[in-house]
ZAMARGU-4260 file (C-alpha; in steps of 0.2 Angstrom, whole numbers, plus 5000, padded with zeros to 4 digits):
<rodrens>
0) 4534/4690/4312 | 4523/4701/4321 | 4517/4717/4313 | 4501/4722/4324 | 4506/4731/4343
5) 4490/4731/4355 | 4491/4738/4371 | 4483/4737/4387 | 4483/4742/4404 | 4490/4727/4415
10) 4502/4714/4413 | 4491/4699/4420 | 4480/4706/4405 | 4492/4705/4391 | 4498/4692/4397
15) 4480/4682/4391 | 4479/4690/4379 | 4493/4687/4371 | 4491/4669/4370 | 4475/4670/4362
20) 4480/4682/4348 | 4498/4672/4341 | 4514/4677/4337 | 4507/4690/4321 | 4505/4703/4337
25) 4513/4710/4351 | 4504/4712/4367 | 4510/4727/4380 | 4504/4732/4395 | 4503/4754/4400
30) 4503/4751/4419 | 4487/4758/4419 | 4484/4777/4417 | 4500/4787/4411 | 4496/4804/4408
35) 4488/4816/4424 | 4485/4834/4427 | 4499/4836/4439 | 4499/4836/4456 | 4510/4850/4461
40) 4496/4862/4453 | 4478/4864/4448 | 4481/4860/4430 | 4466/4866/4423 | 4465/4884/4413
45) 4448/4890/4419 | 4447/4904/4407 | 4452/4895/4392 | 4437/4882/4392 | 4443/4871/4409
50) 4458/4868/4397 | 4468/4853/4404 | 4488/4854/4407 | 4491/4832/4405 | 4509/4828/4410
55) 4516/4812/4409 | 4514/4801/4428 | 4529/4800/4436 | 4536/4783/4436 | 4529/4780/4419
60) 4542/4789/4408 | 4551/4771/4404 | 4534/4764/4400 | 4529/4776/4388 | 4546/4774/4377
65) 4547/4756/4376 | 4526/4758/4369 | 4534/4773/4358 | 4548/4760/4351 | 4536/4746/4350
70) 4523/4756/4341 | 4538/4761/4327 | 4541/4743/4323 | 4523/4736/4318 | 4509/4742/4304
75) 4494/4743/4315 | 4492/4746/4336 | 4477/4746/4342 | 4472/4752/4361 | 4462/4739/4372
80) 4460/4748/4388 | 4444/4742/4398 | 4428/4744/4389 | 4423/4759/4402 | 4428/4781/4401
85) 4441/4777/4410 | 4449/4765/4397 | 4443/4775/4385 | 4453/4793/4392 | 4468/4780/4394
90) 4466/4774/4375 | 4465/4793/4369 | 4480/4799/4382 | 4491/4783/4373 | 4483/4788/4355
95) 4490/4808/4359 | 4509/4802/4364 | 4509/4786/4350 | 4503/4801/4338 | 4488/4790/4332
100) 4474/4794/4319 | 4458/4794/4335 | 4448/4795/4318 | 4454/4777/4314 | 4447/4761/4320
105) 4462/4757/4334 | 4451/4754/4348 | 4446/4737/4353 | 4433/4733/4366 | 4427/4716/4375
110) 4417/4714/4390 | 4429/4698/4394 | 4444/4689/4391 | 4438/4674/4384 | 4446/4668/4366
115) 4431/4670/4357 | 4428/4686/4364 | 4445/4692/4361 | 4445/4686/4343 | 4428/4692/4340
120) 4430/4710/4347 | 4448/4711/4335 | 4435/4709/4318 | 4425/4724/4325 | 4439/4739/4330
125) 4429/4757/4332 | 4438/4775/4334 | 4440/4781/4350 | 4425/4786/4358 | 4426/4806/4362
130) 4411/4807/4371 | 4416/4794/4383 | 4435/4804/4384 | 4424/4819/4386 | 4414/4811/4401
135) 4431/4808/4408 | 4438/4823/4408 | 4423/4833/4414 | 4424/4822/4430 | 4441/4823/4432
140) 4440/4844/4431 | 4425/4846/4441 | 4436/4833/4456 | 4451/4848/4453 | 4443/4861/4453
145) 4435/4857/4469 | 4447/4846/4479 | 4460/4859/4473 | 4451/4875/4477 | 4442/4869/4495
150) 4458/4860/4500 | 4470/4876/4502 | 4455/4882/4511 | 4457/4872/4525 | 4477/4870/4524
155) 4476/4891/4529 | 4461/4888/4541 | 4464/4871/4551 | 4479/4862/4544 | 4489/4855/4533
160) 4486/4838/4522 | 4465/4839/4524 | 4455/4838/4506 | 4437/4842/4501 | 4433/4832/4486
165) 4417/4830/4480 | 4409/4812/4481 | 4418/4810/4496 | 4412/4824/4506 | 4394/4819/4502
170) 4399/4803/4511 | 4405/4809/4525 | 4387/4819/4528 | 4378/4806/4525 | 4392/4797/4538
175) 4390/4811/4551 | 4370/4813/4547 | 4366/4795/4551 | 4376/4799/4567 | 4367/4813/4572
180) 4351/4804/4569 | 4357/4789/4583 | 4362/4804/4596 | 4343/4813/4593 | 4334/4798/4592
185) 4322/4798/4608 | 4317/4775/4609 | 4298/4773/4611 | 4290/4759/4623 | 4281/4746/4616
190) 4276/4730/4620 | 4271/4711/4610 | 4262/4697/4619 | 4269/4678/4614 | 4258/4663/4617
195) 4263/4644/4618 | 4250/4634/4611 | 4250/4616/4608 | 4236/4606/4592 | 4240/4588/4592
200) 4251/4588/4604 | 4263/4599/4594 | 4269/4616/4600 | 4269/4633/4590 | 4270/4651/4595
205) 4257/4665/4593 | 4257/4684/4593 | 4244/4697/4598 | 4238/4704/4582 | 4224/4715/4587
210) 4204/4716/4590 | 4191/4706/4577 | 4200/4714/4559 | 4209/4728/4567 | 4227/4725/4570
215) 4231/4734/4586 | 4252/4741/4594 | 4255/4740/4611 | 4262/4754/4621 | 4263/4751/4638
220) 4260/4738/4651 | 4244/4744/4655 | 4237/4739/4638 | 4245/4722/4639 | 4237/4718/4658
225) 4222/4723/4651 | 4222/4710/4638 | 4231/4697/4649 | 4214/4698/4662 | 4202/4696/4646
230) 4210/4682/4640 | 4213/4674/4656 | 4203/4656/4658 | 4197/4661/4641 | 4198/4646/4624
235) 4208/4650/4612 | 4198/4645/4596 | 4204/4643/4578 | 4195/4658/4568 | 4203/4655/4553
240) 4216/4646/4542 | 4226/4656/4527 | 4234/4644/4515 | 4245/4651/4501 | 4256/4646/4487
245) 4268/4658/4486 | 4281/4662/4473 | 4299/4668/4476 | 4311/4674/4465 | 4330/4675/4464
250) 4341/4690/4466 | 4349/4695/4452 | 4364/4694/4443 | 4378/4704/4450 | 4380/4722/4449
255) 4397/4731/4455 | 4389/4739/4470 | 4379/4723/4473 | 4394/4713/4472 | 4403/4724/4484
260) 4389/4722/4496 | 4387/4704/4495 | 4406/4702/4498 | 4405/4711/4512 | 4391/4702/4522
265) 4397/4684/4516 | 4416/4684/4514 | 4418/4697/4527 | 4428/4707/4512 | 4431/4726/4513
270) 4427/4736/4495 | 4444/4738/4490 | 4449/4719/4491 | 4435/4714/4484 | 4439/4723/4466
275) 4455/4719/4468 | 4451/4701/4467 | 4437/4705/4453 | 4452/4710/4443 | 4464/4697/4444
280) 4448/4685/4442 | 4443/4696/4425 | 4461/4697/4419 | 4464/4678/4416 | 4470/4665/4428
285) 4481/4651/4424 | 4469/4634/4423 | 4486/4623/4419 | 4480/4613/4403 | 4466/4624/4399
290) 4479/4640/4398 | 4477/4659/4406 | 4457/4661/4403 | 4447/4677/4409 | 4433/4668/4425
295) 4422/4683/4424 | 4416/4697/4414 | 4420/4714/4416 | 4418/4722/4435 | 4414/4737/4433
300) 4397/4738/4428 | 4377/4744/4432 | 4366/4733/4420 | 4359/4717/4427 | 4358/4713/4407
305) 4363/4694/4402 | 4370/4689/4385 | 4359/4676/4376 | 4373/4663/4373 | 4375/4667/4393
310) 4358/4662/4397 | 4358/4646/4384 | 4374/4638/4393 | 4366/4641/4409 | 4348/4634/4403
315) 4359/4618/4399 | 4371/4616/4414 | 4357/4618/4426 | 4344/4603/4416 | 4359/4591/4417
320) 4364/4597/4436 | 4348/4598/4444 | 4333/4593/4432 | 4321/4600/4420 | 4309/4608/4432
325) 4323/4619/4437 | 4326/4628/4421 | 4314/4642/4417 | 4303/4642/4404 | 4306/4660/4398
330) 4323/4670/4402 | 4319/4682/4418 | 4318/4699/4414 | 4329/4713/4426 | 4321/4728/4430
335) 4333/4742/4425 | 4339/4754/4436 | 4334/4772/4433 | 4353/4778/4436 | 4361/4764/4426
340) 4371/4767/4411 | 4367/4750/4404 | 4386/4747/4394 | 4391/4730/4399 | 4383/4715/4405
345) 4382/4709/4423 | 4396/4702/4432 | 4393/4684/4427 | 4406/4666/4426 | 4413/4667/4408
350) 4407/4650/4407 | 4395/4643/4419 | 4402/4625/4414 | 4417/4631/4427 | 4411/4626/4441
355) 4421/4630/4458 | 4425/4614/4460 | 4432/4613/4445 | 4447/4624/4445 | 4447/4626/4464
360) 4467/4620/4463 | 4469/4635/4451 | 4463/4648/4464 | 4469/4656/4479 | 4458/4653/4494
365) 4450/4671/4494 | 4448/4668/4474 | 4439/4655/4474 | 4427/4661/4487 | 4422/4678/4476
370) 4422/4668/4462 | 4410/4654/4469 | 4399/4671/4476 | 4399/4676/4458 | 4396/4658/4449
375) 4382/4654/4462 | 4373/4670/4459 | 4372/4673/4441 | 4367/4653/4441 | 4353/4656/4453
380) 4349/4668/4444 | 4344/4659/4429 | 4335/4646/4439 | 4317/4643/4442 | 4307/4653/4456
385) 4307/4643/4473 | 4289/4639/4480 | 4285/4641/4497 | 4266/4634/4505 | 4263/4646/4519
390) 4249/4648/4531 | 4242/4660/4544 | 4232/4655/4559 | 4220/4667/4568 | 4217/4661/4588
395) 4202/4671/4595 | 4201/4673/4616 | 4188/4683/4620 | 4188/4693/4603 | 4206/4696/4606
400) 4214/4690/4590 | 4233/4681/4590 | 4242/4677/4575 | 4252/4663/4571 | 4262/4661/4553
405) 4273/4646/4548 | 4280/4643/4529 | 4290/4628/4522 | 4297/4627/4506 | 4287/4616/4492
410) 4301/4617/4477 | 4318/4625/4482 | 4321/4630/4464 | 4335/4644/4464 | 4337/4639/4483
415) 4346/4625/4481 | 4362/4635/4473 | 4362/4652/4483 | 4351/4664/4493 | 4354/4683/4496
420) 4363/4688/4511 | 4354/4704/4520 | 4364/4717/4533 | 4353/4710/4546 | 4357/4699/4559
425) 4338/4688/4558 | 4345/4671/4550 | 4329/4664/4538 | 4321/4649/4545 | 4308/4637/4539
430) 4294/4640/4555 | 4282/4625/4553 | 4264/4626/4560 | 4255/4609/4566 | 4238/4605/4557
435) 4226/4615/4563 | 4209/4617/4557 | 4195/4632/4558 | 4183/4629/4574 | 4195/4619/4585
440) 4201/4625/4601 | 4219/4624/4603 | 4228/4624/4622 | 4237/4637/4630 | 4253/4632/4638
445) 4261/4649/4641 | 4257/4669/4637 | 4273/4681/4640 | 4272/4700/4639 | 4288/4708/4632
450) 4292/4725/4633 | 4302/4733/4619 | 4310/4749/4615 | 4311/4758/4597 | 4331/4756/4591
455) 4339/4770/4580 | 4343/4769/4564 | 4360/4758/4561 | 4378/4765/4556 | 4382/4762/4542
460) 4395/4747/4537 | 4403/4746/4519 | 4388/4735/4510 | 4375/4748/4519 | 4384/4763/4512
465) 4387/4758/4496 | 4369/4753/4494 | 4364/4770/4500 | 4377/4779/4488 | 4369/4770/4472
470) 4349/4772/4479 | 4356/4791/4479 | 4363/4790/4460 | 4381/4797/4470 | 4396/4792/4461
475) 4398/4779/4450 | 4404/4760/4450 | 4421/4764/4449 | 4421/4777/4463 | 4415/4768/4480
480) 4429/4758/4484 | 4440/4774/4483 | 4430/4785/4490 | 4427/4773/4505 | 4446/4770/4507
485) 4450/4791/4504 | 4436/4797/4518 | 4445/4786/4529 | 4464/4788/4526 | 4459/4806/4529
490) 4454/4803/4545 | 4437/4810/4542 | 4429/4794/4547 | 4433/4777/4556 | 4428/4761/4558
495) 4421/4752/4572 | 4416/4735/4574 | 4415/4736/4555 | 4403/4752/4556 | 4407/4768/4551
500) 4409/4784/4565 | 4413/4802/4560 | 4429/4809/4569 | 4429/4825/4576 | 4439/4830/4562
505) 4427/4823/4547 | 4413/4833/4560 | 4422/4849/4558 | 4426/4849/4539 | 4407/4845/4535
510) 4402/4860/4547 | 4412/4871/4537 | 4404/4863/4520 | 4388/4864/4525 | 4394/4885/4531
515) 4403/4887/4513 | 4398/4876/4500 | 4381/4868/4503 | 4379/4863/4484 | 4393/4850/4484
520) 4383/4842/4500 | 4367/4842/4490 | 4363/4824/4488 | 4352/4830/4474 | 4364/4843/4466
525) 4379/4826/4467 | 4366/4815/4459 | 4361/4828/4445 | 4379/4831/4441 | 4382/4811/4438
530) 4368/4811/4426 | 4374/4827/4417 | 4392/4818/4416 | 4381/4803/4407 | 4372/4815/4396
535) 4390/4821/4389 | 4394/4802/4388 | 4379/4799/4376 | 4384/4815/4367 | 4368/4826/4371
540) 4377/4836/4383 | 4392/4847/4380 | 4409/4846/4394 | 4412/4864/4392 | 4394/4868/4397
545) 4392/4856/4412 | 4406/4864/4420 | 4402/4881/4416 | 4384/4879/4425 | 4395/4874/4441
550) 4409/4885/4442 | 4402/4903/4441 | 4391/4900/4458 | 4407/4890/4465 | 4419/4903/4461
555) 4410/4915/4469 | 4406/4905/4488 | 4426/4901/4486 | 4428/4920/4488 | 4418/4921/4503
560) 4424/4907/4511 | 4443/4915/4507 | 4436/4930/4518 | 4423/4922/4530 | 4431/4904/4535
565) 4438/4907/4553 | 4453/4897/4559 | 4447/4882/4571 | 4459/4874/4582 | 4458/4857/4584
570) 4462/4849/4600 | 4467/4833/4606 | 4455/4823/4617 | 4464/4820/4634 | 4466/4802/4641
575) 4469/4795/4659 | 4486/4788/4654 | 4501/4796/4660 | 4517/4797/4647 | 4526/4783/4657
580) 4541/4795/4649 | 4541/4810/4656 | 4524/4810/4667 | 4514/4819/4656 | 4497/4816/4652
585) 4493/4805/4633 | 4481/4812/4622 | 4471/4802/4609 | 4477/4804/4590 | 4470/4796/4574
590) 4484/4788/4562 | 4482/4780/4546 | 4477/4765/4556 | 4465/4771/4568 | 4464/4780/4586
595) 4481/4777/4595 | 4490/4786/4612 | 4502/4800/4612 | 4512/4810/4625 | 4504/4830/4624
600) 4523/4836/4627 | 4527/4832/4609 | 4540/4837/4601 | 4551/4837/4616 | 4543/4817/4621
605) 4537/4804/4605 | 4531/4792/4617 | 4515/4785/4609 | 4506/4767/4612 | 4492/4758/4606
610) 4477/4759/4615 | 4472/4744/4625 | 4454/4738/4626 | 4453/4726/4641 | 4440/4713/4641
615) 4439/4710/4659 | 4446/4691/4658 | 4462/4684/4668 | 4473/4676/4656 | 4473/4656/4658
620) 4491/4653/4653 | 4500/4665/4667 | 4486/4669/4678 | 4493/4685/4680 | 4489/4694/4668
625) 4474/4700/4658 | 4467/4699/4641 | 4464/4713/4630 | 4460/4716/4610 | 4473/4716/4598
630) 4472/4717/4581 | 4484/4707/4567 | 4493/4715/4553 | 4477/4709/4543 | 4467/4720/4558
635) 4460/4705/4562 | 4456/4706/4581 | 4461/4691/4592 | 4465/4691/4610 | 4481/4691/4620
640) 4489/4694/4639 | 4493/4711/4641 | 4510/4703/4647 | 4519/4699/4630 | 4530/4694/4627
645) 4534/4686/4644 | 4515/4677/4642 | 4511/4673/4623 | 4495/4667/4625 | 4482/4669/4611
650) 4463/4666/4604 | 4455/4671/4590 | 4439/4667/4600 | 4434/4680/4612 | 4435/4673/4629
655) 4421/4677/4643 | 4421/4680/4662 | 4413/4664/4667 | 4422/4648/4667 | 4416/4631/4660
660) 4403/4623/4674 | 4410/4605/4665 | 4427/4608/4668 | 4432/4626/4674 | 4442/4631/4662
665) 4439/4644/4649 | 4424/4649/4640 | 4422/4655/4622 | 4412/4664/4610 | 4411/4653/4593
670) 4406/4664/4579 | 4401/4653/4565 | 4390/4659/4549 | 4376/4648/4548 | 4374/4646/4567
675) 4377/4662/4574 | 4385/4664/4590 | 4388/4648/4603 | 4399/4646/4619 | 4410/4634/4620
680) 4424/4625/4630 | 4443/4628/4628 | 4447/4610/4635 | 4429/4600/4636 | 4415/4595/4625
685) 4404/4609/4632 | 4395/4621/4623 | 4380/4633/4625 | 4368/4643/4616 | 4375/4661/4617
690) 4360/4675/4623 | 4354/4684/4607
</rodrens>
């Protein structure tokens, strides 16, 4: 009979661990969090030491009594909420309703949900961590106390439903900065020189480096006719040959924010879906004979450190699967980041020996593709450095020196299983140089000036942001993919083409931030405050204290702002649509779901349609109509006739303007990962580079 209750947060969670632990306990699942400050009020007694008011989350009332009856019926419970401050404030908050002794060793901790793990981590029960509860609470008051005090603020001042909280308006500056920087940024002219050249018959390219040692830019076409008549009939000679070995390593083992950027420039997945996958995967699938096992080790973490029984498994799997010359001869030290808190190990497979393939028909399709991301890179990981021979020519003409650089790989070693993804658009490619040797005169076959102009700085998509946020030290692991998903169901920021753009709203609200409360934009101030919250989680800082520093200046700017803050009225931008309605004209408003149409006479008329983006193509089907973008209830854009339902055609391929020269009929764009962008035929075999 069972006499031991543990509890946890998920079901998906009890539910493996339950079957490692036997029928002696009882495993139940909290639904996550159950106790809040509330959201009807502030919650917090400022003038009694931040004292918080918790009450039970509705919805969780039932919860709590069935843990209450459980909890009456066995000798022991102990509390297995994730090994992070936010398990930790759950454990304590189910510890307070249970009535628990928090000075007894109830609380279990494991950095996966493996068997050993599980039945290892039960031998070794601690007390509730208070310095990690205290961490928790500290960030949670300091959120209240300035989402709940800003936030009426702008209820009075703009309207309704807005909220300033603290991470997220930093964000949004950096958001609205980056955009600023685009609309200031002033491009400046320059200019490369290319030449085709051929040793041995063979062709490769060559640059203008410079004069003799002295690398030289381009500015203008004046500098580049110059050196196009000094050159002109001249031989270009070999000056010298670089050879070089050189060494490259792998990237390391995940990271939460790494893994969220790395999701998002290979599988295309936004932050939010990719934790949510991370969960289930940590939680334990269902591997038929094998049972409900734990994939991965905990998500939520900033160390790139690596168990040693990790490493040893790894050292093994990749000697049988690939050779001994890829296995490293010494494990491969991390360098640690200053901002990390180092309490769990990297996102790695709980067992390398799981290979995708292996339990592919266990996982869902978008599964098994963050969980290949995950196995490849913590295997590359372990592997030994690739080698790559590279080699850089000098061509002199006339003491005018171009360059020409080439590489090939020697030993792929980690390159075999995975390499890095970047957010640029440059694919890597071997460039291969003919053999060329020092003295020998070379033939040119064609030199082309280019003229080029200095590009602004990028907006920033989700794996751009994130990297931004952790470089910064803002917010923590378990606070991007919120934060990301708040500033834009707010409507204080959208995305477009998978970049983020500051709304007019999000513009204004920052304005005012910047007016009333410049601290909480400080990326420095934001930063300080997350290592202050560490501190209090390493017990050298006290909670109390932390928010004391911050709320006497805060209290005070809040009274000002009460006083100072004048009323802005925001206006709606006009469009050139006509309500078809009542021949009004539609205005542009941003839902939940991004920008859409709506008749200016509201409330009297509620007409409101999408906005249509036409792509300037006649539809194929009905010759009729047009196509336009659409999106799917996935907001994944394809393309339509702007007739449906009476013409249903559809492509997930955007089509062009031209039509095929085989066949006439429709062309394409192909998007494909490794080969970039083709053109290619709706009805023929014909296809096309696409321009880049």
């Amino acid at each position: 009979m069972a006499d031991t209750l543990v509890i946890v947060e998920s079901p998906a969670k009890a539910k493996t661990i339950g079957k490692y632990l036997g029928g002696k306990y009882i495993v139940k699942a909290s639904m996550g969090h159950v106790r809040d400050l509330p959201k009807s009020q502030m919650g917090v007694d400022v003038s009694n030491s931040y004292e918080p008011k918790y009450i039970t989350i509705r919805g969780k009332g039932d919860v709590l009594k069935t843990l209450k009856d459980a909890s009456k019926k066995v000798k022991k419970v102990y509390l297995a909420a994730d090994p992070d401050r936010e398990g930790e404030a759950i454990a304590w908050h189910l510890a307070q309703y249970l009535g628990l002794d928090i000075t007894q060793p109830i609380r279990v901790v494991f950095n996966e949900i493996t068997k050993e793990a599980i039945k290892e981590a039960f031998k070794q029960p601690r007390q509730i961590n208070m310095d990690l509860v205290n961490a928790q609470q500290a960030r949670r008051i300091l959120d209240r106390l300035v989402g709940y005090n800003i936030s009426p603020i702008f209820w009075k001042k703009i309207r309704k439903g807005l909220s300033a909280g603290r991470v997220q308006s930093v964000t949004v500056k950096m958001i609205i900065d980056r955009e600023r920087e685009i609309e200031q940024f002033v491009p400046e002219e320059y200019w490369t020189i290319t030449t085709n050249l051929t040793s041995h018959g063979k062709k490769f390219e060559a640059r203008f480096h410079g004069f003799g040692d002295e690398k030289v830019d381009l500015h203008n076409e004046a500098e580049v006719q110059e050196i196009l008549k000094r050159v002109e009939g001249k031989p270009f000679v070999v000056q010298k040959v670089t050879k070089r070995e050189r060494k490259r390593n792998p990237a390391p083992p995940f990271i939460t924010s790494s893994l969220q950027q790395e999701a998002a420039r290979k599988l295309n997945f936004r932050t939010a879906k990719t934790m949510m996958i991370a969960q289930q995967l940590y939680e334990g699938i269902d591997l038929g004979k094998e049972g409900t096992v734990g994939l991965i080790t905990y998500m939520r973490t900033d160390s790139t450190r690596i168990a040693a029984t990790a490493q040893e498994e790894a050292k093994s799997y990749i000697e049988a699967n690939f050779g001994k010359e890829y296995v490293l001869s010494e494990p491969r030290t991390q360098a640690k980041n200053e901002n990390a808190q180092d309490a769990h190990e990297a996102i790695r497979p709980t067992s390398v020996m799981r290979s995708p393939e292996t339990i592919k028909e266990f996982l869902s399709r978008d599964q098994l593709k963050l969980y290949r991301l995950i196995w490849e890179r913590f295997l590359a990981s372990q592997m030994a450095s690739a080698v790559l021979d590279t080699m850089s020519v000098d061509i002199e003409a006339d003491g005018v020196i171009f360059r020409a650089t080439g590489s090939k790989v020697k030993f792929p070693g980690f390159m075999k299983v995975y390499i890095e993804g970047n957010d640029d658009s440059g694919k890597e490619e071997e460039t291969f140089l003919p053999p060329i040797d020092e003295g020998q005169t070379v033939q040119l076959q064609e030199i082309q000036p280019n003229q080029h102009f200095t590009q602004p700085p990028p907006r920033y998509t989700e794996a751009r942001l994130i990297k931004t946020l952790e470089e910064k030290g803002i917010g923590r692991p378990s606070t991007y993919a919120p934060t990301l998903e708040t500033i834009q169901k707010r409507g204080y920021v959208a995305l477009e083409e998978k970049r983020f753009v500051p709304t007019e709203l999000g513009t204004i609200i920052i304005s005012l931030m910047e007016e009333f409360f410049p601290e909480i934009l400080d990326v420095e101030f934001t930063s300080q405050m997350e290592s202050d919250l560490d501190k209090i989680e390493e017990g050298i800082a006290n909670w109390v204290k932390v928010l004391d520093r911050f709320y006497g200046d805060f209290a005070k700017r809040l009274e000002v702002a009460e006083k100072e803050m004048q009323e802005v009225e925001l206006k709606d931008e006009l469009s050139d649509e006509v309500c078809e309605l009542c021949g009004k004209p539609m205005v542009y408003k941003l839902g939940r779901f991004g920008k859409f149409l709506a008749c200016s006479g509201f409330p009297e008329c509620r007409n409101t349609k999408a906005i249509v983006k036409e792509i300037g193509v006649k539809c194929p089907h009905c010759e009729t109509g047009s196509l336009i973008e659409r999106k799917s209830k996935k907001s994944r854009i394809f393309y339509g006739c702007n007739r449906y339902p009476e013409c249903e055609f559809v492509s997930w391929d955007k089509p062009i303007t031209r039509p095929c020269p085989k066949c006439s009929s429709m062309l394409v764009e192909k998007k494909r990962k490794k080969q970039g962008v083709s053109i290619a035929c709706t009805s023929c075999d014909y296809t096309e580079e696409a321009d880049s």
